[in-house]
RODREN-693000 format. One line per field, with one value per atom (N, C-alpha, C): residue number from 1; atom name; x, y, z. Coordinates in nm, 3 decimals, decimal comma. Each point is the difference from the previous one (the first is absolute). Example, Ala and Ser with C-alpha at 12.3 -4.5 7.8 and 13.67 -1.06 7.14 Angstrom:
<recs>
baba	[1; 1; 1; 2; 2; 2]
loba	[N; CA; C; N; CA; C]
c1	[1,319; -0,089; 0,090; -0,035; 0,082; -0,077]
c2	[-0,569; 0,119; 0,120; 0,105; 0,119; 0,109]
c3	[0,780; 0,000; 0,000; -0,072; 0,006; 0,073]
</recs>
This chain:
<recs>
baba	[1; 1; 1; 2; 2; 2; 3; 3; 3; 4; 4; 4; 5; 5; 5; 6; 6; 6; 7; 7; 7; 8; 8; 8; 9; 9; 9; 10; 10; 10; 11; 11; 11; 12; 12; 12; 13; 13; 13; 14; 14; 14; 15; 15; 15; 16; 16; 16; 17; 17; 17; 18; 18; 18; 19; 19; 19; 20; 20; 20; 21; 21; 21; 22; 22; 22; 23; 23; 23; 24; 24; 24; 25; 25; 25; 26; 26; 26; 27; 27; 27; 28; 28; 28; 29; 29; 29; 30; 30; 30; 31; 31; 31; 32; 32; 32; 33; 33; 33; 34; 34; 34; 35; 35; 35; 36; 36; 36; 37; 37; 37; 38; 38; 38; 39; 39; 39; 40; 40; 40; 41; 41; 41; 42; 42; 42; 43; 43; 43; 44; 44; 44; 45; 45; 45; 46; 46; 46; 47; 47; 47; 48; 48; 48; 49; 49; 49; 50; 50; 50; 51; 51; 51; 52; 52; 52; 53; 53; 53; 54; 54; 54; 55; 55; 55; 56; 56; 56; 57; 57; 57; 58; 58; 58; 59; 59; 59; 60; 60; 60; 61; 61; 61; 62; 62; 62; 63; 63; 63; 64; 64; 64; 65; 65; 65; 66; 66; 66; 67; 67; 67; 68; 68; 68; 69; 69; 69; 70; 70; 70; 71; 71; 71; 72; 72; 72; 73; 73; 73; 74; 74; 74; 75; 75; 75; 76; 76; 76; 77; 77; 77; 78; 78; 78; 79; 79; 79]
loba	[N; CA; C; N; CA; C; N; CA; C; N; CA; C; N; CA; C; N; CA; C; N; CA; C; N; CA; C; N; CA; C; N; CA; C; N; CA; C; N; CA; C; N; CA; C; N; CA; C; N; CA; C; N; CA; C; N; CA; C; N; CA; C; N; CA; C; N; CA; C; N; CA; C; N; CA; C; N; CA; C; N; CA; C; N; CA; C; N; CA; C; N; CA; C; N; CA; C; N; CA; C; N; CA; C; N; CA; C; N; CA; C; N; CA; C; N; CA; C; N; CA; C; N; CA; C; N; CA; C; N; CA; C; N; CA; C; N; CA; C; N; CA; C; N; CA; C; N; CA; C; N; CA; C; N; CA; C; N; CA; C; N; CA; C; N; CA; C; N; CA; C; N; CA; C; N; CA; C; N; CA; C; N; CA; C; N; CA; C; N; CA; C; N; CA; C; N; CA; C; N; CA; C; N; CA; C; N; CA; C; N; CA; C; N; CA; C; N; CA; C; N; CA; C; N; CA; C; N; CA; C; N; CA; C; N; CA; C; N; CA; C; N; CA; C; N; CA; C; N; CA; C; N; CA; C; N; CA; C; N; CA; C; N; CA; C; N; CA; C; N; CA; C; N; CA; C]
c1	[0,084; -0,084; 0,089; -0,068; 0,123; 0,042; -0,120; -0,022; 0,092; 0,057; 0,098; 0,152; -0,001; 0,134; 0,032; -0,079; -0,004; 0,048; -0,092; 0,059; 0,171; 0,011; 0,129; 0,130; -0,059; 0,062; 0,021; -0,058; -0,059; 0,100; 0,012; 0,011; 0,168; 0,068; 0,134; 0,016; -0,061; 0,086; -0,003; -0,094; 0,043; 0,134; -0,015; 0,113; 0,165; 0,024; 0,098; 0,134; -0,036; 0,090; 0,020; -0,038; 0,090; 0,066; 0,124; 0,104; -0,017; 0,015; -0,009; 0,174; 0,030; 0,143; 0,017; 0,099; 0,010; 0,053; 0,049; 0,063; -0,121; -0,098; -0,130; -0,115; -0,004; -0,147; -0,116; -0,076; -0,128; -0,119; -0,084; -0,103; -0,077; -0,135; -0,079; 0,015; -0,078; -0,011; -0,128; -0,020; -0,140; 0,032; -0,046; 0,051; -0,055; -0,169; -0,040; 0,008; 0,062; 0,080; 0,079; 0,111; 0,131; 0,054; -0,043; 0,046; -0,108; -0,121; -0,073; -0,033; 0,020; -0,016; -0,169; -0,035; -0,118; -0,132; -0,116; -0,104; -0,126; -0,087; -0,180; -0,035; 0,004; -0,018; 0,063; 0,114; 0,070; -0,029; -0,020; -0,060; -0,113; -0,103; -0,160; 0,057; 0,053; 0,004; 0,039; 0,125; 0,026; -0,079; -0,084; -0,056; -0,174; -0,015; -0,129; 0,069; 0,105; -0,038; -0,037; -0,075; -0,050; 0,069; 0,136; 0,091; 0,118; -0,041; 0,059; -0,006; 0,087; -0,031; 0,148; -0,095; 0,056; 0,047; 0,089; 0,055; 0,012; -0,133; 0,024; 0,087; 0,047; 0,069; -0,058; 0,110; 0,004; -0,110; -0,040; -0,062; -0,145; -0,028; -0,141; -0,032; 0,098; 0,032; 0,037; 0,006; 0,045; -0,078; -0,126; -0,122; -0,120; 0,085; -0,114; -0,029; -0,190; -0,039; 0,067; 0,043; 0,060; 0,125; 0,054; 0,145; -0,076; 0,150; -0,043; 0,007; -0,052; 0,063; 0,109; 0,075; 0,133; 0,084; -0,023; 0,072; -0,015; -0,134; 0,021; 0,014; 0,018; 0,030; 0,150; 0,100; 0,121; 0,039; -0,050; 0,057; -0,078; -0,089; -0,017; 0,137; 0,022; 0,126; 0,105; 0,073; 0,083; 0,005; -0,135; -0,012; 0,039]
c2	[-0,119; 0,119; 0,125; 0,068; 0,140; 0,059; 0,038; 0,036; -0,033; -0,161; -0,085; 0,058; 0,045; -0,019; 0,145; 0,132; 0,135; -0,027; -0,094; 0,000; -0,032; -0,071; -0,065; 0,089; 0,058; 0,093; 0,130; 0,024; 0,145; -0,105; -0,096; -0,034; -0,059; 0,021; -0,040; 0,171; 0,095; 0,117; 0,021; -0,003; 0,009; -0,036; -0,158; -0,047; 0,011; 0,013; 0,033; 0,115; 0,044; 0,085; -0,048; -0,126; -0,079; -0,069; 0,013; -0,074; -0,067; -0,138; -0,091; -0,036; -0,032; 0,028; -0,126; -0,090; -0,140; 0,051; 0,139; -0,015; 0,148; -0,008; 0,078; -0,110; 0,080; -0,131; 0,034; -0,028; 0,041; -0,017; 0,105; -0,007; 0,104; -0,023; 0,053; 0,091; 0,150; 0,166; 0,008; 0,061; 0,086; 0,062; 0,177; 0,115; 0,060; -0,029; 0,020; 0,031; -0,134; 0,002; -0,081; 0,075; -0,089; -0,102; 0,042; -0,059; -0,087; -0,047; -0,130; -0,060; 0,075; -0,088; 0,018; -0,078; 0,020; -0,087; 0,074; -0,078; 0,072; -0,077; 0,027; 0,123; 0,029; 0,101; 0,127; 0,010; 0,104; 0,072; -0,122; 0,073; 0,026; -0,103; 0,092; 0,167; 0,007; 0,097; 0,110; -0,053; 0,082; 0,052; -0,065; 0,025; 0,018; 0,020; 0,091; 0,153; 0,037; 0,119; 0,083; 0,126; 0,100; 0,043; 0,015; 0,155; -0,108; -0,142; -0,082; 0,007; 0,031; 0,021; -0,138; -0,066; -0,123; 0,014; 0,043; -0,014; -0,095; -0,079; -0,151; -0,041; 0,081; -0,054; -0,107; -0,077; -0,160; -0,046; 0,044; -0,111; -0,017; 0,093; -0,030; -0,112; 0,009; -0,144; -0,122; -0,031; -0,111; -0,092; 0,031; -0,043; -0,059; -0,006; -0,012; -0,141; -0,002; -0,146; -0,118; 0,092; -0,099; -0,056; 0,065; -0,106; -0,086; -0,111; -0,095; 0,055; -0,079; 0,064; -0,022; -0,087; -0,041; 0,134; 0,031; 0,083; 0,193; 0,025; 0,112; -0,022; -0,096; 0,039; -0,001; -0,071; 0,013; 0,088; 0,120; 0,091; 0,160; -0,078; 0,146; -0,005; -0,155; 0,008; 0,060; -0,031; 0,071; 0,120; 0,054; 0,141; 0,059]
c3	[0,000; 0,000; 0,000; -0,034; -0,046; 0,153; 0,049; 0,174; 0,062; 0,005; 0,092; -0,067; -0,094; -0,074; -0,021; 0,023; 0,064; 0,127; 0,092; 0,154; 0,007; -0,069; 0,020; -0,039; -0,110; -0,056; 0,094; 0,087; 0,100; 0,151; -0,004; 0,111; -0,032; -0,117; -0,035; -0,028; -0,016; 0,018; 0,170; 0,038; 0,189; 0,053; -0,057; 0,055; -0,068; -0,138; -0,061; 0,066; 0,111; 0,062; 0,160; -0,026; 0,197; -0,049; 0,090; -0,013; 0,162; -0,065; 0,100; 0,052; 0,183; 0,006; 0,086; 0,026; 0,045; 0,159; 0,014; 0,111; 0,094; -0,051; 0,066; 0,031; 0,203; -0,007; -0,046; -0,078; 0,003; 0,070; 0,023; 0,109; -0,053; 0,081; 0,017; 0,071; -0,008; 0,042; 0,007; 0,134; -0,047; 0,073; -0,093; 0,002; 0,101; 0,033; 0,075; 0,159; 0,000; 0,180; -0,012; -0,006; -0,003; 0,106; 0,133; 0,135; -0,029; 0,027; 0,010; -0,115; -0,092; -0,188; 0,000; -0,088; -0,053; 0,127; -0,031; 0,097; -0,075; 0,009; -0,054; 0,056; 0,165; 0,083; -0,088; 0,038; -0,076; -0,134; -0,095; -0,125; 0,008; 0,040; 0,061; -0,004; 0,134; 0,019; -0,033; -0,068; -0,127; -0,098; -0,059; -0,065; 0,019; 0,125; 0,037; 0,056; -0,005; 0,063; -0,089; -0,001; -0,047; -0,105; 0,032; -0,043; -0,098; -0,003; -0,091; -0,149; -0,101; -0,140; -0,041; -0,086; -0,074; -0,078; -0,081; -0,185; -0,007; -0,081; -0,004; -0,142; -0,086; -0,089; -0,075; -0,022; -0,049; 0,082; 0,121; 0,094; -0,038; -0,076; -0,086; -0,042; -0,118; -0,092; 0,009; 0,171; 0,078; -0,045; 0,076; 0,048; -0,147; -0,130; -0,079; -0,008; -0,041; -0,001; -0,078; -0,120; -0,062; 0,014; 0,091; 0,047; 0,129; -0,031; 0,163; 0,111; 0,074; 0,144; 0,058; -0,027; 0,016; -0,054; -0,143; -0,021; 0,018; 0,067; 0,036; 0,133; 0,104; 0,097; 0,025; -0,134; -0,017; -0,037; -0,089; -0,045; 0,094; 0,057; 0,141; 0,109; 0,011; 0,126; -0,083; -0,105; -0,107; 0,004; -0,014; 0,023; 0,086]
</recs>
């Protein structure tokens, strides 16, 4: 389908500029709260307060029906 092969295409320019390094650990960040990492509570809350404004970007295009769910919930953590 053309759709899948746009995605792929949109989702190999994202990635075309990491350089992956053998002597870096990789991990998980969330930017949010760095000292306890990520939790449900936190983003709730994050994201009810009032005076919160989202630039959701890319993050629109996560979520569409026509991908799996496997793969937008891989390329939201990516994100």
């Amino acid at each position: 389908m053309a759709w899948e092969e746009e995605s792929v295409s949109e989702c190999s320019s994202l990635l075309c500029h990491i350089v992956l390094q053998d002597n870096v650990i990789d991990r998980w960040r969330w930017i949010l709260d760095h000292i306890n990492g990520y939790s449900v509570k936190g983003t709730y809350q994050y994201l009810t307060l009032s005076d919160t404004h989202l630039d959701r970007g890319p993050f629109d295009e996560v979520w569409l029906k026509q991908v799996p769910i496997k793969v937008s919930v891989f390329v939201w953590r990516l994100l």
